[in-house]
Short mmCIF file of the C-alpha atoms (twelve columns), coordinates in Angstrom:
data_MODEL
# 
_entry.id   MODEL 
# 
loop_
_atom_site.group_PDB 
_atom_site.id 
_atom_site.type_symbol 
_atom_site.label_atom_id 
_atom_site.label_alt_id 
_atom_site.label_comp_id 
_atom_site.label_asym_id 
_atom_site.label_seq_id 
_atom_site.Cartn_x 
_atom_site.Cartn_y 
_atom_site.Cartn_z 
_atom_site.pdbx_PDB_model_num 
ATOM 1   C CA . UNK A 1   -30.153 -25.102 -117.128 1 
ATOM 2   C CA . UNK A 2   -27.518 -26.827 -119.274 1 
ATOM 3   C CA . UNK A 3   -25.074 -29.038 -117.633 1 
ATOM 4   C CA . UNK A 4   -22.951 -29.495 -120.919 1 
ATOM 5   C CA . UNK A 5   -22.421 -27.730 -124.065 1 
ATOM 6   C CA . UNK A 6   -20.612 -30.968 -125.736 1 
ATOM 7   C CA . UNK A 7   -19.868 -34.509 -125.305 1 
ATOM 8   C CA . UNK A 8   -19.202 -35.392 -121.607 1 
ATOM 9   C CA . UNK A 9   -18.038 -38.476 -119.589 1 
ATOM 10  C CA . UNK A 10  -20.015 -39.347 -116.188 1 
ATOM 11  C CA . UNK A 11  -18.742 -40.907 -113.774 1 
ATOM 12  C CA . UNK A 12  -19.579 -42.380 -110.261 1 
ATOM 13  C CA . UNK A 13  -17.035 -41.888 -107.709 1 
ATOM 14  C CA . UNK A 14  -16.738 -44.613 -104.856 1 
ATOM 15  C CA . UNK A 15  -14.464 -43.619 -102.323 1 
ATOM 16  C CA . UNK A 16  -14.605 -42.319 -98.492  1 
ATOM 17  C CA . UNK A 17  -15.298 -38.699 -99.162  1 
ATOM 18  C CA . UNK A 18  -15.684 -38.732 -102.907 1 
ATOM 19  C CA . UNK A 19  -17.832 -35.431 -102.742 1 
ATOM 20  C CA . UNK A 20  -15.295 -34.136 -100.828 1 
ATOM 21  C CA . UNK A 21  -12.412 -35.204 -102.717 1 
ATOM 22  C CA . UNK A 22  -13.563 -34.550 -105.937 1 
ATOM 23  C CA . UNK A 23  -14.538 -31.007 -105.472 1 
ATOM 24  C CA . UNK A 24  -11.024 -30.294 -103.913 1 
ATOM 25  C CA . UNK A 25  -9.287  -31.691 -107.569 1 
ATOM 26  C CA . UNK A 26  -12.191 -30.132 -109.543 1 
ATOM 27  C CA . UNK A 27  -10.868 -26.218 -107.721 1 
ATOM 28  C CA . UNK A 28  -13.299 -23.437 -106.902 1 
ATOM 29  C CA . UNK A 29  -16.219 -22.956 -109.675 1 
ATOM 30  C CA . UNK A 30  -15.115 -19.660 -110.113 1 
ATOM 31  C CA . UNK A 31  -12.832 -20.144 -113.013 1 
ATOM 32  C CA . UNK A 32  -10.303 -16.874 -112.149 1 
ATOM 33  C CA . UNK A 33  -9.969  -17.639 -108.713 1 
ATOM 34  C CA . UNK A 34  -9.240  -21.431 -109.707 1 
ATOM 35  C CA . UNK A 35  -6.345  -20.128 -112.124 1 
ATOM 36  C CA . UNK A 36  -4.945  -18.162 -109.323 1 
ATOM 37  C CA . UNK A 37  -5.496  -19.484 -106.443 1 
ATOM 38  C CA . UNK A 38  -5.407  -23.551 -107.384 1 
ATOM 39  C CA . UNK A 39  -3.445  -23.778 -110.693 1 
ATOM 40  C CA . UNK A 40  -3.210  -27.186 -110.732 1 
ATOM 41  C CA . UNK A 41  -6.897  -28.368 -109.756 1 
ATOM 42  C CA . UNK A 42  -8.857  -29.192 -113.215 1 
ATOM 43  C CA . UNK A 43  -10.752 -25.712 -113.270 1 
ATOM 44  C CA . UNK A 44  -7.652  -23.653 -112.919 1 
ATOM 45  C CA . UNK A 45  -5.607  -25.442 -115.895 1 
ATOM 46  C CA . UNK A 46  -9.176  -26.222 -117.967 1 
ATOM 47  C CA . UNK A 47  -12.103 -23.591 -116.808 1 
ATOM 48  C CA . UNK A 48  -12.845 -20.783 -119.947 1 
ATOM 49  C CA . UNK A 49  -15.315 -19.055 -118.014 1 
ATOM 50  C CA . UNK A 50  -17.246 -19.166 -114.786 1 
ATOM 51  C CA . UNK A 51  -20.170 -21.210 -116.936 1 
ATOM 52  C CA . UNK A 52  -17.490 -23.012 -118.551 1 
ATOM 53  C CA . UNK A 53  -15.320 -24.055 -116.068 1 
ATOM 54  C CA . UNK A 54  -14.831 -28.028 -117.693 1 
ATOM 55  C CA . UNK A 55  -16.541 -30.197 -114.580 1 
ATOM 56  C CA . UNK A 56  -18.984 -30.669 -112.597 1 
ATOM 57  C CA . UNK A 57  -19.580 -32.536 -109.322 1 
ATOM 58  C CA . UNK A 58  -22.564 -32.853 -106.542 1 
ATOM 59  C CA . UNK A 59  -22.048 -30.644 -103.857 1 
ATOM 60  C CA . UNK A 60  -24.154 -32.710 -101.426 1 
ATOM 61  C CA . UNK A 61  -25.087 -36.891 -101.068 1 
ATOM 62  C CA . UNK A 62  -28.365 -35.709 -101.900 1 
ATOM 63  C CA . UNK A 63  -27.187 -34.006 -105.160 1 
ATOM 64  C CA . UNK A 64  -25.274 -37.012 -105.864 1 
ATOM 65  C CA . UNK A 65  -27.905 -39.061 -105.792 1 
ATOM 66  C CA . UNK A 66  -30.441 -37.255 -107.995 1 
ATOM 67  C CA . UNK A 67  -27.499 -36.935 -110.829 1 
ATOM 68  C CA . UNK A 68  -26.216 -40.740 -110.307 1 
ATOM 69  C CA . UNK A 69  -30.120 -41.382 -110.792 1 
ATOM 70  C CA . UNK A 70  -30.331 -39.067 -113.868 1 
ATOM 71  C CA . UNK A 71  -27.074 -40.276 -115.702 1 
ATOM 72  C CA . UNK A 72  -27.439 -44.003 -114.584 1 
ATOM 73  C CA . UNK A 73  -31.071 -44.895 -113.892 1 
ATOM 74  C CA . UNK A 74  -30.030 -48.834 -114.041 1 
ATOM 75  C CA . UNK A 75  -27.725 -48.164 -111.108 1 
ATOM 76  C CA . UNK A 76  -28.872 -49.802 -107.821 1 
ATOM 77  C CA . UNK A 77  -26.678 -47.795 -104.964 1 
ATOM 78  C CA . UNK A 78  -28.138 -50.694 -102.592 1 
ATOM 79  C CA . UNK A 79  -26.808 -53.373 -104.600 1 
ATOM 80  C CA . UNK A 80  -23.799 -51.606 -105.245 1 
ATOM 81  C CA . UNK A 81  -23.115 -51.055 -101.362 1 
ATOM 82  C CA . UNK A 82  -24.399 -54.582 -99.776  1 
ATOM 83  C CA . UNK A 83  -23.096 -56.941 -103.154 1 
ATOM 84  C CA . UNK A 84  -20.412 -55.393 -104.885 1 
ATOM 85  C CA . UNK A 85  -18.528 -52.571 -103.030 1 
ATOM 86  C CA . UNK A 86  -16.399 -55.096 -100.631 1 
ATOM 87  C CA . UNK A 87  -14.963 -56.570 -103.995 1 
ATOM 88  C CA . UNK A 88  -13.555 -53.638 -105.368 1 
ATOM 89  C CA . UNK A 89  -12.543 -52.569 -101.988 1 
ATOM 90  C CA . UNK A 90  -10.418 -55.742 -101.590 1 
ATOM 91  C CA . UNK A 91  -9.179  -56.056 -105.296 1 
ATOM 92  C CA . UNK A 92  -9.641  -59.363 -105.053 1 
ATOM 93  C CA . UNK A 93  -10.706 -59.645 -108.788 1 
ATOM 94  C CA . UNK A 94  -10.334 -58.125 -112.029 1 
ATOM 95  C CA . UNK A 95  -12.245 -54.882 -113.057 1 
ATOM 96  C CA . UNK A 96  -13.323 -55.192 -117.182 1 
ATOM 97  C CA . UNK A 97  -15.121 -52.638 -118.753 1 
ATOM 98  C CA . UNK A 98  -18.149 -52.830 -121.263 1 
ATOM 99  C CA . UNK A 99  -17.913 -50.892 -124.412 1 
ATOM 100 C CA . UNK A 100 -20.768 -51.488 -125.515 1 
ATOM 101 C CA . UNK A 101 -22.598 -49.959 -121.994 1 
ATOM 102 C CA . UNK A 102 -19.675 -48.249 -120.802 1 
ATOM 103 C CA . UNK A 103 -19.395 -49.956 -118.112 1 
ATOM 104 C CA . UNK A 104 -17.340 -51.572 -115.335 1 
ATOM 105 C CA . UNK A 105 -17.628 -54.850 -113.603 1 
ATOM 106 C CA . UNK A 106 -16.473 -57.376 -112.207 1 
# 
């Protein structure tokens, strides 16, 4: 099973209900319903085809973390959630971003 025909960009969401939220943007998978019945989610103004319907996102926690693991094996969700989260949370300092990785932090 292919996941991408092309150059993609992954992503880890961190919000309350980020499974949730994302799939609600993303529209149904089913790219004719999504340009009828949601033509504004990201499917209904980008899907070609059911198989080709321009994103993807976990469906479950579990699911997320299997594909966070696969796409980002150096991320430490632990670390993330008892070190880092509260700082991004409270904006209290400046995101940068690591070409080189393609990466954000602090």
């Amino acid at each position: 099973m292919f996941m991408s025909s092309g150059p993609i960009w992954t992503h880890v969401l961190a919000r309350d209900n980020a499974i949730q939220h994302w799939r609600q943007m993303m529209g149904p998978t089913k790219t004719y319903q999504a340009q009828y019945s949601f033509p504004d989610s990201i499917r209904g103004q980008f899907g070609l085809t059911d198989t080709r319907n321009s994103t993807h996102g976990s469906d479950s926690e579990k699911a997320a973390t299997q594909e966070i693991h696969f796409f980002f094996p150096e991320f430490d969700m632990n670390k993330w959630l008892t070190e880092e989260e509260n700082t991004y949370r409270t904006r209290t300092s400046v995101l940068k971003f690591c070409e080189e990785r393609h990466v954000h932090f602090i």
